[in-house]
Short mmCIF file of the C-alpha atoms (twelve columns), coordinates in Angstrom:
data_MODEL
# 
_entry.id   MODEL 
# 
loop_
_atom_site.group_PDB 
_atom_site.id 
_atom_site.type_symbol 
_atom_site.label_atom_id 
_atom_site.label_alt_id 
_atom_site.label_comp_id 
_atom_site.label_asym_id 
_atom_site.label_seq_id 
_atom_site.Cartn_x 
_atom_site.Cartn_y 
_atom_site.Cartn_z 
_atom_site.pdbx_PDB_model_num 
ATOM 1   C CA . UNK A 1   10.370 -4.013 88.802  1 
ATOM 2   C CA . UNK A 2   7.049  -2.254 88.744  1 
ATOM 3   C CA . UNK A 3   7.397  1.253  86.928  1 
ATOM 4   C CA . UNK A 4   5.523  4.385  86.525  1 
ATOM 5   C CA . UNK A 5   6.355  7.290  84.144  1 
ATOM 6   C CA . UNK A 6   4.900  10.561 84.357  1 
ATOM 7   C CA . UNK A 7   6.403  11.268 81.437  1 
ATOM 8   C CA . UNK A 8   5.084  10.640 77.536  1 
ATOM 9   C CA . UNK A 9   8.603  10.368 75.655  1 
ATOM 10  C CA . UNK A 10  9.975  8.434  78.792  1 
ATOM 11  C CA . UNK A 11  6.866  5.830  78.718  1 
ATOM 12  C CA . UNK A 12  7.348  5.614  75.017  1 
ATOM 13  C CA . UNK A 13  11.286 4.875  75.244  1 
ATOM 14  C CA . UNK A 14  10.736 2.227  78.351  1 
ATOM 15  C CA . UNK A 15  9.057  0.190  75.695  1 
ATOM 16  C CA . UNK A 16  11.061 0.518  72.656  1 
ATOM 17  C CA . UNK A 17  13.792 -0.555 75.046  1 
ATOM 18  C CA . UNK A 18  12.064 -3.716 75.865  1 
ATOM 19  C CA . UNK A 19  9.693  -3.216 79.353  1 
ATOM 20  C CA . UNK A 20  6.323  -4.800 79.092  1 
ATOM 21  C CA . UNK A 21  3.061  -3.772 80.581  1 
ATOM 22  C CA . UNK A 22  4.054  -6.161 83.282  1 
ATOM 23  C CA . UNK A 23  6.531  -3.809 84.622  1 
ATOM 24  C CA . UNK A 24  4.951  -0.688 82.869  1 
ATOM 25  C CA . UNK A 25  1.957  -0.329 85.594  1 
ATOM 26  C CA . UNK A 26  1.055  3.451  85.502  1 
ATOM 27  C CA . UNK A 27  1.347  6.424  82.784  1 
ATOM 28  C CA . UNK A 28  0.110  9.159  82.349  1 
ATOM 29  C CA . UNK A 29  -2.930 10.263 79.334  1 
ATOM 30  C CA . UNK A 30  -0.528 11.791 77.286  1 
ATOM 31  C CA . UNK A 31  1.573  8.863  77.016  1 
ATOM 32  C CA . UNK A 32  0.419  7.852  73.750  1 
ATOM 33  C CA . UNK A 33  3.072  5.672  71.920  1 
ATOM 34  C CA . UNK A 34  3.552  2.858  71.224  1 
ATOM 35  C CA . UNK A 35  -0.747 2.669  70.727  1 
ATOM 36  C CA . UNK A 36  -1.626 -0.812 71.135  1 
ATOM 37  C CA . UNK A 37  0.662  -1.283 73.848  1 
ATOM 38  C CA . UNK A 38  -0.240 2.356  76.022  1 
ATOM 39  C CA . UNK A 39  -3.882 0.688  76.433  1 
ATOM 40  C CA . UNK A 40  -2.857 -2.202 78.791  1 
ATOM 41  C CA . UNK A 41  -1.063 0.386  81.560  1 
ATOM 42  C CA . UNK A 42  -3.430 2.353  84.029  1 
ATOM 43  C CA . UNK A 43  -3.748 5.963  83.811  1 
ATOM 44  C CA . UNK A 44  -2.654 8.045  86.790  1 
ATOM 45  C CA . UNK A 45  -3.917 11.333 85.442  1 
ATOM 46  C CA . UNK A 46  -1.884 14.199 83.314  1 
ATOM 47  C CA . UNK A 47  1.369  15.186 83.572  1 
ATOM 48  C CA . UNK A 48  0.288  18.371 85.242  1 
ATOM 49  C CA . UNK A 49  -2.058 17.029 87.534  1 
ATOM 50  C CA . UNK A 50  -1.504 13.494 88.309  1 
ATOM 51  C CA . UNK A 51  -3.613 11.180 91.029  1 
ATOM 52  C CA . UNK A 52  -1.118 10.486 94.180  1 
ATOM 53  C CA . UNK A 53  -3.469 8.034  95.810  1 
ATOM 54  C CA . UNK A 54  -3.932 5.611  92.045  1 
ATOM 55  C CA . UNK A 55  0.343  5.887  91.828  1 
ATOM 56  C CA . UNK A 56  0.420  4.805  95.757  1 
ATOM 57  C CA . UNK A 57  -2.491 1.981  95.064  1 
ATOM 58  C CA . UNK A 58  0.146  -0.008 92.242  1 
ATOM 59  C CA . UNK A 59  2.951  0.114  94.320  1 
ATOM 60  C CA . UNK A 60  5.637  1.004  91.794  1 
ATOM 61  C CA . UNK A 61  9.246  0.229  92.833  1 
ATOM 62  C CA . UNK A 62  10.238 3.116  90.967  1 
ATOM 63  C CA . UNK A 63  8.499  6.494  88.964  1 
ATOM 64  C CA . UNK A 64  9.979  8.268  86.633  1 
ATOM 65  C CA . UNK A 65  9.206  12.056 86.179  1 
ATOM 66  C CA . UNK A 66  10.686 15.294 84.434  1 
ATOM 67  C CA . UNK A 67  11.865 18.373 85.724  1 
ATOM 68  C CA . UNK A 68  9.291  20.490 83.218  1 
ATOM 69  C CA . UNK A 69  6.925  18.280 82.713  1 
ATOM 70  C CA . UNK A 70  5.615  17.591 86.365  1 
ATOM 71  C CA . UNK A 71  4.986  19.826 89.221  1 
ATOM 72  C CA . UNK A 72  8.022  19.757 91.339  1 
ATOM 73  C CA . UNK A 73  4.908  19.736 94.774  1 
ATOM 74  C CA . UNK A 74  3.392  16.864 93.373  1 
ATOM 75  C CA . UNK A 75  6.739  15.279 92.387  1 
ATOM 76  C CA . UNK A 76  8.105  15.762 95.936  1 
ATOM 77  C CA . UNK A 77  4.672  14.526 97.524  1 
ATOM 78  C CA . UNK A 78  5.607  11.002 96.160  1 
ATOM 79  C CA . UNK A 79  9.007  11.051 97.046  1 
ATOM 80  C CA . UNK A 80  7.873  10.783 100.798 1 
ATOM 81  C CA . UNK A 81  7.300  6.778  100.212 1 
ATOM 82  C CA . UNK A 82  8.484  5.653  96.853  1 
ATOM 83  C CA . UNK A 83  11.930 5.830  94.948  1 
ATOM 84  C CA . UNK A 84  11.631 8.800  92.376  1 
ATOM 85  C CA . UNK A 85  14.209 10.022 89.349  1 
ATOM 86  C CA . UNK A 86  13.655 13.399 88.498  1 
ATOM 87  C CA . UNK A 87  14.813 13.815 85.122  1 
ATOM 88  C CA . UNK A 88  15.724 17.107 82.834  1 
ATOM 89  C CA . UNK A 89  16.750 16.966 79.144  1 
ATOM 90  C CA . UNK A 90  17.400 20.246 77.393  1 
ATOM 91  C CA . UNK A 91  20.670 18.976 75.296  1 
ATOM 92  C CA . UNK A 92  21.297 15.972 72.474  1 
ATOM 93  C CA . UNK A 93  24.068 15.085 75.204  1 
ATOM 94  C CA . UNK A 94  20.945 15.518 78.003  1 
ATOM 95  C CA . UNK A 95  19.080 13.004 76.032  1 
ATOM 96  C CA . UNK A 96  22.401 10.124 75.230  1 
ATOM 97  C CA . UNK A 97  22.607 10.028 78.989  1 
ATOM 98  C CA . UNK A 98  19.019 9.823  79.802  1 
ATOM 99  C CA . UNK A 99  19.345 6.741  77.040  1 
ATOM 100 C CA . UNK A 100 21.985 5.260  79.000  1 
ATOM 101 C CA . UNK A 101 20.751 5.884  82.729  1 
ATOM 102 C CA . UNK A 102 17.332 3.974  81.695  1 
ATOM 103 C CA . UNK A 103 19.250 0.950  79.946  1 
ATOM 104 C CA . UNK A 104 21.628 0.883  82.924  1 
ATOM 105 C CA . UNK A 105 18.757 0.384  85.167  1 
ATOM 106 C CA . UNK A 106 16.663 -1.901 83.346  1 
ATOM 107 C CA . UNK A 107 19.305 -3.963 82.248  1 
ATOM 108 C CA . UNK A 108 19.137 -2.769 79.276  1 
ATOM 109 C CA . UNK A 109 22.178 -1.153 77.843  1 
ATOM 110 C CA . UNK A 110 23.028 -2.426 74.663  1 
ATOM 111 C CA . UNK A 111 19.360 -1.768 73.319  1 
ATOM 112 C CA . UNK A 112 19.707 1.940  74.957  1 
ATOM 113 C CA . UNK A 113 23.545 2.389  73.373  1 
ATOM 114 C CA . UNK A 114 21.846 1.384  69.876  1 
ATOM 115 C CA . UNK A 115 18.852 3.701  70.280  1 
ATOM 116 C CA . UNK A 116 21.727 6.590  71.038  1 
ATOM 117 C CA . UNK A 117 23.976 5.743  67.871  1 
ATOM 118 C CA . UNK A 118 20.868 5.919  65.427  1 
ATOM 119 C CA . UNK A 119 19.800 9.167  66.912  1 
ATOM 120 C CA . UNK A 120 23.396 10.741 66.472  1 
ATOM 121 C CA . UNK A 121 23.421 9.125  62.848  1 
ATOM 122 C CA . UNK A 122 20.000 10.839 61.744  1 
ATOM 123 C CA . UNK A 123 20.656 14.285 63.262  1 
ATOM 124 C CA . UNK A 124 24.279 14.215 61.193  1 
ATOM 125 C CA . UNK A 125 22.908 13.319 58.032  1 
ATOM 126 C CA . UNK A 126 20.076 15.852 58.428  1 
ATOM 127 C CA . UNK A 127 21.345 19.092 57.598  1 
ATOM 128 C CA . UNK A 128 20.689 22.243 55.632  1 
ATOM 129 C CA . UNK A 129 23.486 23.467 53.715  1 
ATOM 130 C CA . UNK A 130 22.115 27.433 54.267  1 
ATOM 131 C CA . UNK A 131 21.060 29.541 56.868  1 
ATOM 132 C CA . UNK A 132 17.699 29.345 57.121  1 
ATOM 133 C CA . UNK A 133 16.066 31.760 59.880  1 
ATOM 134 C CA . UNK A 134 12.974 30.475 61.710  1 
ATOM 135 C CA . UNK A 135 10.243 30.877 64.138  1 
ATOM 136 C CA . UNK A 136 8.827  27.742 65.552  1 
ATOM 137 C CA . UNK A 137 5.468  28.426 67.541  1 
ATOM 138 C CA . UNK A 138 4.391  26.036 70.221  1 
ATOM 139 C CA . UNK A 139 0.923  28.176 71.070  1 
ATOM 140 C CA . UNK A 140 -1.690 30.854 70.761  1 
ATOM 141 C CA . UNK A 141 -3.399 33.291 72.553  1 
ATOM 142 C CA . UNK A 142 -0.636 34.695 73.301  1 
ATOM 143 C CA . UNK A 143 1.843  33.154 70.371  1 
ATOM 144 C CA . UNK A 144 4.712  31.728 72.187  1 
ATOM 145 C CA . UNK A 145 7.796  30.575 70.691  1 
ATOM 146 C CA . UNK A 146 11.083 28.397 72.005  1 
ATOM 147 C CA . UNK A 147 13.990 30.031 73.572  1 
ATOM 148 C CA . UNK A 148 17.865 28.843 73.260  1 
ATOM 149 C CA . UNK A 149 17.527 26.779 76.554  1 
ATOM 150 C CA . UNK A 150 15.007 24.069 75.343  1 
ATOM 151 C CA . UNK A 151 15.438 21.050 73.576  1 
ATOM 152 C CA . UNK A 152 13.531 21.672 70.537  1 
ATOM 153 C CA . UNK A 153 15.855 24.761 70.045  1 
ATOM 154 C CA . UNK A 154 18.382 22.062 70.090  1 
ATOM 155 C CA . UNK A 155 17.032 19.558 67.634  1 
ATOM 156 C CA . UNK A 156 16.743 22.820 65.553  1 
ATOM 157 C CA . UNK A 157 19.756 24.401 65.643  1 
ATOM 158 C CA . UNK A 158 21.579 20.656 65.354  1 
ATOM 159 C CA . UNK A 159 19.840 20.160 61.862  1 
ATOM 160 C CA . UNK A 160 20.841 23.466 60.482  1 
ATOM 161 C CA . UNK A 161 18.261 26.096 61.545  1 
ATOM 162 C CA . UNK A 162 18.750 29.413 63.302  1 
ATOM 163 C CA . UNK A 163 16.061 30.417 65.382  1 
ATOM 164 C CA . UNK A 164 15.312 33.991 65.546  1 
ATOM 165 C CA . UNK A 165 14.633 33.823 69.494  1 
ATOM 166 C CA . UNK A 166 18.197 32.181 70.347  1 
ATOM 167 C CA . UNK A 167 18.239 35.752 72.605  1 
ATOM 168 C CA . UNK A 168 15.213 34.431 74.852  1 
ATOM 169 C CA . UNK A 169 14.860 31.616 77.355  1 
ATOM 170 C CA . UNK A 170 12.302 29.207 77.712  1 
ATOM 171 C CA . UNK A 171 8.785  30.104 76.364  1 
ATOM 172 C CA . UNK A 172 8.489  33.409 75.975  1 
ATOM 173 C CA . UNK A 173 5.477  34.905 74.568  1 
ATOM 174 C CA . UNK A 174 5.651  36.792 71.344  1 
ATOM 175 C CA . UNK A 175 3.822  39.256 68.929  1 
ATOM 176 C CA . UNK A 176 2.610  38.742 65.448  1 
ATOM 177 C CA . UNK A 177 5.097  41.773 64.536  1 
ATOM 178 C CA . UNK A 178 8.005  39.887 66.015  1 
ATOM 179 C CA . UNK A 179 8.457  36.842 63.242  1 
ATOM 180 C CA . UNK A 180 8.805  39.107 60.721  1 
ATOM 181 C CA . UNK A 181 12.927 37.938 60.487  1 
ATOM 182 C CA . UNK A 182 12.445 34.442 59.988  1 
ATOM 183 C CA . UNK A 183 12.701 33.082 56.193  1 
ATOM 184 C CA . UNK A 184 10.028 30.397 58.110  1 
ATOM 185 C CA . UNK A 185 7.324  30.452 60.350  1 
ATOM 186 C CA . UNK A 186 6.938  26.654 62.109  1 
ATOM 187 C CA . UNK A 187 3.896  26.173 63.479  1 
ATOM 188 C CA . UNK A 188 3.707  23.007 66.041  1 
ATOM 189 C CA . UNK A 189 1.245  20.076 66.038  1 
ATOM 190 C CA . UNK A 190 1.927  20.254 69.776  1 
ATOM 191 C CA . UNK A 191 1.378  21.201 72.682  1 
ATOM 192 C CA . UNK A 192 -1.081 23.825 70.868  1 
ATOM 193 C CA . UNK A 193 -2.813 21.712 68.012  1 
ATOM 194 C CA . UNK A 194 -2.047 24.191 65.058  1 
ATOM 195 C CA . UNK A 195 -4.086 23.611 61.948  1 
ATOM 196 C CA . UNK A 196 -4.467 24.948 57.956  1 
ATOM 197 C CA . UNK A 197 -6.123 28.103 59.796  1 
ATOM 198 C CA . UNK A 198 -3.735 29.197 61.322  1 
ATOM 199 C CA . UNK A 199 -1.315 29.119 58.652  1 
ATOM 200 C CA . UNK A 200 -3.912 31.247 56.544  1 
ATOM 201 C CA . UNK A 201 -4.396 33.663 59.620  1 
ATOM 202 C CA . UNK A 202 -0.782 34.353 59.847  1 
ATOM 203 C CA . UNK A 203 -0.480 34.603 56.228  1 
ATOM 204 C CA . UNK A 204 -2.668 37.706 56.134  1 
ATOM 205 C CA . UNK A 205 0.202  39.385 58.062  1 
ATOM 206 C CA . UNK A 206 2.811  37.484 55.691  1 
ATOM 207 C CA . UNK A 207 1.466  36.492 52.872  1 
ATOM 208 C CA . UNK A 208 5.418  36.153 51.150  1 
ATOM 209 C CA . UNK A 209 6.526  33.630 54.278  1 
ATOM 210 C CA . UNK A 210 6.654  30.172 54.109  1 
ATOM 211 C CA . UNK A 211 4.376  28.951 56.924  1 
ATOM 212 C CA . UNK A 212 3.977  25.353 57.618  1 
ATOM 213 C CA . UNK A 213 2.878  22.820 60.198  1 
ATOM 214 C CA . UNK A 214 5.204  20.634 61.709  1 
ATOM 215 C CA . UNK A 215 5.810  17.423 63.784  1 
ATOM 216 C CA . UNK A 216 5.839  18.811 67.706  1 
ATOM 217 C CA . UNK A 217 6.730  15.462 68.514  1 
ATOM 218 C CA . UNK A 218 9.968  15.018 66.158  1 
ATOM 219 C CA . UNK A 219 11.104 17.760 67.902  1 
ATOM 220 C CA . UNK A 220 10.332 18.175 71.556  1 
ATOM 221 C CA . UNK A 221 10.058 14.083 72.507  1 
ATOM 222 C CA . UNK A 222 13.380 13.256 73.924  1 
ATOM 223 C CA . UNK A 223 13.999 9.457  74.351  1 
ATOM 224 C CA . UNK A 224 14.140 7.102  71.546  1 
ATOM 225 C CA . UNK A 225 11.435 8.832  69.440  1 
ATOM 226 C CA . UNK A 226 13.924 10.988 67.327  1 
ATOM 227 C CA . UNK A 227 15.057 7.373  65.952  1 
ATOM 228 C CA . UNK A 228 11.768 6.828  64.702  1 
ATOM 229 C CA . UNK A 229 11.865 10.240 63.187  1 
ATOM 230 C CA . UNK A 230 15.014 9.893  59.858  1 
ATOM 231 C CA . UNK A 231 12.090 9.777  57.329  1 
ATOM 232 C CA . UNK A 232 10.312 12.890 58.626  1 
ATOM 233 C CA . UNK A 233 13.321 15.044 58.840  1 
ATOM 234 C CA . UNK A 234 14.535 13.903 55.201  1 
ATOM 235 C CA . UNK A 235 11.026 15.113 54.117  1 
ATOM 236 C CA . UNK A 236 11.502 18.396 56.000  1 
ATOM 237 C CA . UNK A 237 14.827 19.184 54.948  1 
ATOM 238 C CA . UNK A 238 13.776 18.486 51.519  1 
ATOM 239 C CA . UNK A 239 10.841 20.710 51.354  1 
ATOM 240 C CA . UNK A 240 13.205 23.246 53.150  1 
ATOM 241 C CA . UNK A 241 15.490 22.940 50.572  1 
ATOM 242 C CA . UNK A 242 13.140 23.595 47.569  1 
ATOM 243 C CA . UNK A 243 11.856 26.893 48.984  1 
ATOM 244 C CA . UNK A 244 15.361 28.410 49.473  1 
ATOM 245 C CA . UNK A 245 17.279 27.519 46.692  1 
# 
C-alpha cells in the first residue's frame, strides 16, 4: 500500500509502527521524525498548502490528513480520485483510537496496542502532586495561548496542570496583562519558535514568574511521539516541582 500523510505526528507514528519508505511515498516538510528515514519520502508541500498535482503523480492508495492541520478545500480536492481519512485528535482517548485505526489498517495492531499502553503508563506516572496554574503560549504578535478544546490542554491538564484559559476554546489570542494568574508562563518551541528573549521580554512584565521554554512537540504531537517523551516529562515535572515546593 502506497501512503501519503499530510500530517507530521501521523508520518512520524506510520514509521515507528513499522511502514517503510516503500509504502511511505509522500509527506509533507514538516514531517521531520524519524530524520534519517523522512529524507527518502518526497515532499508534497506544507501542511497548509500542499501540491495536488505531486500527491496525484505517486499514486497513493491511501492519504492521511487532519482535521486542523489541512485545509478542509484542499483536503476535499483529493478526495475526488483517491481514498482519504480525515482524522481529528483533541483527547488522550482521540489519540488510543487513532493508534488503533492505523495498526488496524496496516496490519499492524499489536505494535499500535503497545505504543497505546506506554503512552497511558507515562502520562500516569507523570504527575504533580499541587496545583500548579499555567499559561502555555504557542505564538506572538499577538500572544496566543491554548483553550480547553485542544490536545495540548489535554496532555496538560492529564499531568497535573491547570491552565488558566480552560474558559476559552481553541487559540485565542491574549494580552501580556492576561497571564498574570498563572504560577507559570510556558512558552512553546512550536509552532512559534520561542527563544531566551522572549523569556527576558516577558520577564520585564514579571520579573517574580517562572518563565520557561518548553517541548511544543511533547505536547501537541499526537501519535506515538508522547512514548518517546517519559524522560522529558520526568525532567519537567521535576523542575516543576523544585520551584513550588
Amino acid at each position: 500500500m502506497k501512503v501519503v500523510s499530510l500530517v507530521p505526528s501521523i508520518t512520524e507514528a506510520l514509521f515507528d509502527l513499522g511502514l517503510t519508505e516503500k509504502e511511505i511515498v509522500g509527506r509533507t516538510k514538516f514531517c521531520i521524525h524519524p530524520e534519517e528515514k523522512i529524507k527518502n519520502v518526497a515532499v508534497i508541500g506544507g501542511t497548509k498548502n500542499i501540491n495536488i498535482d505531486k500527491i496525484k503523480a505517486l499514486q497513493p492508495d491511501l492519504i492521511l490528513a487532519n482535521k486542523e492541520e489541512n485545509i478542509k478545500e484542499q483536503v476535499e480536492a483529493l478526495m475526488d480520485e483517491h481514498k482519504v481519512i480525515v482524522t481529528n485528535v483533541e483527547t488522550i482517548e482521540d489519540n488510543y483510537y487513532l493508534l488503533k485505526s492505523l495498526g488496524k489498517t496496516f496490519n499492524k495492531e499489536e505494535k499500535a496496542q503497545l505504543f497505546n499502553l506506554k503512552i497511558y503508563e507515562i502520562l500516569n506516572q507523570a504527575k504533580i502532586s499541587s496545583n500548579v496554574k499555567v499559561a502555555y503560549l504557542i505564538w506572538k504578535n499577538p500572544y496566543m495561548t491554548i483553550g480547553s478544546d485542544t490536545f495540548i490542554h489535554k496532555i496538560l491538564t492529564e499531568i497535573g496542570f491547570e491552565n488558566i484559559f480552560k474558559d476559552k476554546t481553541r487559540y485565542p489570542e491574549i494580552q501580556t496583562e492576561d497571564l498574570a494568574e498563572a504560577d507559570i508562563i510556558m512558552l512553546s518551541s512550536e509552532p512559534f519558535p520561542f527563544k531566551e528573549k522572549h523569556i527576558e521580554e516577558l520577564r520585564e512584565f514579571y520579573p517574580e514568574k517562572k518563565i520557561m521554554i518548553v517541548d511544543g512537540e511533547a505536547f501537541s504531537w499526537y501519535g506515538t511521539h508522547i512514548a518517546k517523551c517519559e524522560h522529558y516529562f520526568k525532567e519537567l515535572i521535576f523542575e516543576v516541582k523544585s520551584i513550588i515546593i
